[in-house]
N, C-alpha and C positions, 0 to 999 in steps of 0.2 A: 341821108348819106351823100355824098360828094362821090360825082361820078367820077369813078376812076379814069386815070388817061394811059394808055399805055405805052407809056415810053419806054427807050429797049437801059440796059444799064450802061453808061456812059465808061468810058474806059478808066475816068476819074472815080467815080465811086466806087467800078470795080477795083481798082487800087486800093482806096479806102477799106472799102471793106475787108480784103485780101491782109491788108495791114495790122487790122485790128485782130481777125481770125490768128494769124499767125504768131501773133503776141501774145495773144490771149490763149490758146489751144496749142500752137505749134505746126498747125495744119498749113501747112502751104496753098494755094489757090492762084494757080499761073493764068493768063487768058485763057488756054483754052478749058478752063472752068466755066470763063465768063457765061456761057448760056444754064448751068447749075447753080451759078450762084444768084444769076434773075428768076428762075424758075421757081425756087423756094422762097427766096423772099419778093416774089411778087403775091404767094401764098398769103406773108405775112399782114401785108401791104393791103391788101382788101381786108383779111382778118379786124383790122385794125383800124380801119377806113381812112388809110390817107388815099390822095388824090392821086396821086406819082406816086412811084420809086425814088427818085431822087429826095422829094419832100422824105418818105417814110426812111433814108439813109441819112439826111443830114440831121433829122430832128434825134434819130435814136442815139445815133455817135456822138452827135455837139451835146446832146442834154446831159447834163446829171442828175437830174431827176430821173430819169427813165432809164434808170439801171433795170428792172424788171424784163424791161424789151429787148435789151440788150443781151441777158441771158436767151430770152427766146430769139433772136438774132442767131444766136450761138446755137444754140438748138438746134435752127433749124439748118443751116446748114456743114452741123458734124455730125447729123445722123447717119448712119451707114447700113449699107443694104447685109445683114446675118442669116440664120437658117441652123435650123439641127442639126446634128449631124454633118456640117459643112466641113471639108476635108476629111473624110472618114477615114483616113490612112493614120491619120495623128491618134484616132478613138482604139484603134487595133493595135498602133504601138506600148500606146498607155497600156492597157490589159495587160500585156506578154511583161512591159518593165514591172509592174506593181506583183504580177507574181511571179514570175521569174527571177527578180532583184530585189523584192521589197521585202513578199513575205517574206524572203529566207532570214534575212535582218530580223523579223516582226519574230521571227520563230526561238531566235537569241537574243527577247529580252527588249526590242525597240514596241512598246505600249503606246507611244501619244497617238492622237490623232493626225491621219495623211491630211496635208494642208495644201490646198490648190489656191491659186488664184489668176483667176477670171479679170484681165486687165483690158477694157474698153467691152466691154459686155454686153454692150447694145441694149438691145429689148429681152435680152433675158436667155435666148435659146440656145447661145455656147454652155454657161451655167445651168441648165436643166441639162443639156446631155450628159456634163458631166455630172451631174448628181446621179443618174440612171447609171451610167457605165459604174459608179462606184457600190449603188446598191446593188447591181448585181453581181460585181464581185464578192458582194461581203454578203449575199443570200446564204450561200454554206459554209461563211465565219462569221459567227459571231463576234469573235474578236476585233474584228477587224472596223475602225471610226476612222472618219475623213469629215471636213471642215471645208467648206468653200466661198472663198469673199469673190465678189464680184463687184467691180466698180464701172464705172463712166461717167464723162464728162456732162451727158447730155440728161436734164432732168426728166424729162418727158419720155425719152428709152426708159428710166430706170422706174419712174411708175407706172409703164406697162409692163416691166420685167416685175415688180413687186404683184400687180393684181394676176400675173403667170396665165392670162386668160387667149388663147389664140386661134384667129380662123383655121378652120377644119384644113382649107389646104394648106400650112404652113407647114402640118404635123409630116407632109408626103411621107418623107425621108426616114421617118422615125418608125423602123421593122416593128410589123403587125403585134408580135408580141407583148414589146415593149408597151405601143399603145397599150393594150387591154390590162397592162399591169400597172402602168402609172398615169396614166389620159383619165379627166373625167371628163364625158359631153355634158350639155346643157342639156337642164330640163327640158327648155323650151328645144322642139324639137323644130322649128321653125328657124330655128339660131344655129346657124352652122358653125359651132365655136367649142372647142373643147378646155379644159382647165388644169393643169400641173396637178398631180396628187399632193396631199397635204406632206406626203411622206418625203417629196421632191421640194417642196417649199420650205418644210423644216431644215434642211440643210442647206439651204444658200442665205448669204448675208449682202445683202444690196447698199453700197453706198458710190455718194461722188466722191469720184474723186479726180485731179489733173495731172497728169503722167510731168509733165515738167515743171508743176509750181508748185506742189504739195510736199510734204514730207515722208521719206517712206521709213516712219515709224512702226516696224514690224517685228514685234518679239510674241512668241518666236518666228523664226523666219518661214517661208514656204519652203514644198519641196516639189511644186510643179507650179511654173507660170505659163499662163497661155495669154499672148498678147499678137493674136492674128489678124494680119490686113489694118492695121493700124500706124505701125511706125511708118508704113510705104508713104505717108502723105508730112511724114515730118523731112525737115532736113537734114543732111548726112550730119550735121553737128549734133543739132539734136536726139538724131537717133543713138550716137556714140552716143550720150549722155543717157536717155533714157535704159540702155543697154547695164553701163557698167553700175545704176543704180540696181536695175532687175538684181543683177551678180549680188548686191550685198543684201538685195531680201531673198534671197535665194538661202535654204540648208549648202550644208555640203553636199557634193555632187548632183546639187538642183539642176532639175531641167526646163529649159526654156523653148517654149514651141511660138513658133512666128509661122505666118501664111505665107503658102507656095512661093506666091508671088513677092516675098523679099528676103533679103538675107543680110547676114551681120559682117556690115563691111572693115570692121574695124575689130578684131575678135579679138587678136593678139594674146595678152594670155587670161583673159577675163572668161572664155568658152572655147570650147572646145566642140567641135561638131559631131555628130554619134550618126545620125541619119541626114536628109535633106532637110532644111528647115527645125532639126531639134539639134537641141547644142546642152551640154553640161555645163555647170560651173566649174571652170577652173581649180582645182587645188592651193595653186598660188594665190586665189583672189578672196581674201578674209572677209 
């Protein structure tokens, strides 16, 4: 192998790459990125065994053959840092809407299945919570089915979201109970890793997908999107855009939860806000 040199990322290829991310994902990457975006793809960089950074930027981006790398390019850096359980104020709202607002609906005659979906999903543990939060609502109804897609951009998040297998301390946050009811540990008692119940993996549907290139062919529509800590890194045009798309996969009076840390700048009459960070669909917006 070709000893590596370490050169730091030039403000040119930080641009470069910055360009291609942002076309490609939508994800912005200002300077002061620049030391996260060397960081991972210096990962790549030895993975791979070029010499340089620059070598292992110009050959992935100039080639067309090396669309493969390119993906892991992308990969590696729109991974995002998740967790269970992460904003648990959104997990307590959900409960009180679904029976407080849903059943009464569910009680006059509304039979489909409640349909969530899980937008930039990471490695899996937004969509496991919500699987849990919904089977334990539905422990003393029977009646009661929910459906959960979960997408991402990043292939490598979504097959360790698909094999649902996670170091012991990921699980912190996830009340004792719940462990012992849907956690399985490892055999190997030497492996500190626990696994999704089969009960929590039957209900999530794992696919990619890209919030700005894809189509959101969605019949029927949801009646809860969660799309947390993700738009924060798009642009305000963008985010307008991915917004008033959420609105038409949205049911009527769908809700949409985004992370603390952003909000919808452009609501107009597409949402309406109900709490901090969760908003309804609009009436007006078909």
């Amino acid at each position: 192998m070709i000893p590596a040199i370490e050169d730091p990322l030039s403000e040119r290829d930080h641009k470069r790459v910055a360009e291609y991310i942002e076309q490609t994902a939508g994800i912005q990457l200002p300077l002061s990125k620049r030391s996260l975006i060397e960081g991972r793809l210096r990962k790549r960089m030895r993975k791979t065994g070029y010499a340089s950074l620059h070598d292992y930027i110009d050959d992935v981006l100039n080639s067309a053959a090396d669309e493969p790398e390119r993906l892991n390019l992308l990969d590696a850096i729109t991974t995002n840092k998740t967790e269970f359980y992460r904003e648990p104020g959104h997990f307590h709202f959900l409960r009180e809407h679904i029976l407080q607002e849903l059943m009464p609906l569910r009680d006059r005659g509304w039979k489909r299945p409640l349909r969530i979906w899980s937008a930039g999903c990471s490695s899996g543990e937004e969509p496991y919570t919500l699987a849990m939060e919904m089977l334990e609502i539905g422990k003393d109804r029977p009646e009661f089915r929910f459906e959960i897609l979960a997408t991402d951009i990043s292939v490598s998040c979504l097959q360790t979201a698909r094999q649902a297998i996670y170091a012991h301390h990921k699980i912190e946050s996830i009340p004792m109970e719940l462990r012992k009811r849907y956690l399985l540990r490892s055999r190997d008692k030497t492996q500190a890793l626990v696994r999704m119940a089969p009960e929590l993996r039957d209900k999530v549907t794992f696919k990619t997908f890209n919030l700005l290139t894809d189509a959101y062919k969605f019949q029927p529509g949801f009646d809860m999107i969660f799309c947390r800590n993700v738009m924060i890194y798009f642009s305000n045009e963008d985010r307008i855009q991915v917004a008033h798309r959420f609105a038409h996969a949205l049911e009527k009076d769908g809700l949409l939860f985004i992370g603390h840390s952003e909000t919808l700048t452009d609501k107009g009459t597409t949402f309406r806000q109900v709490i901090p960070t969760v908003y309804r669909k609009s009436s007006a917006t078909r």
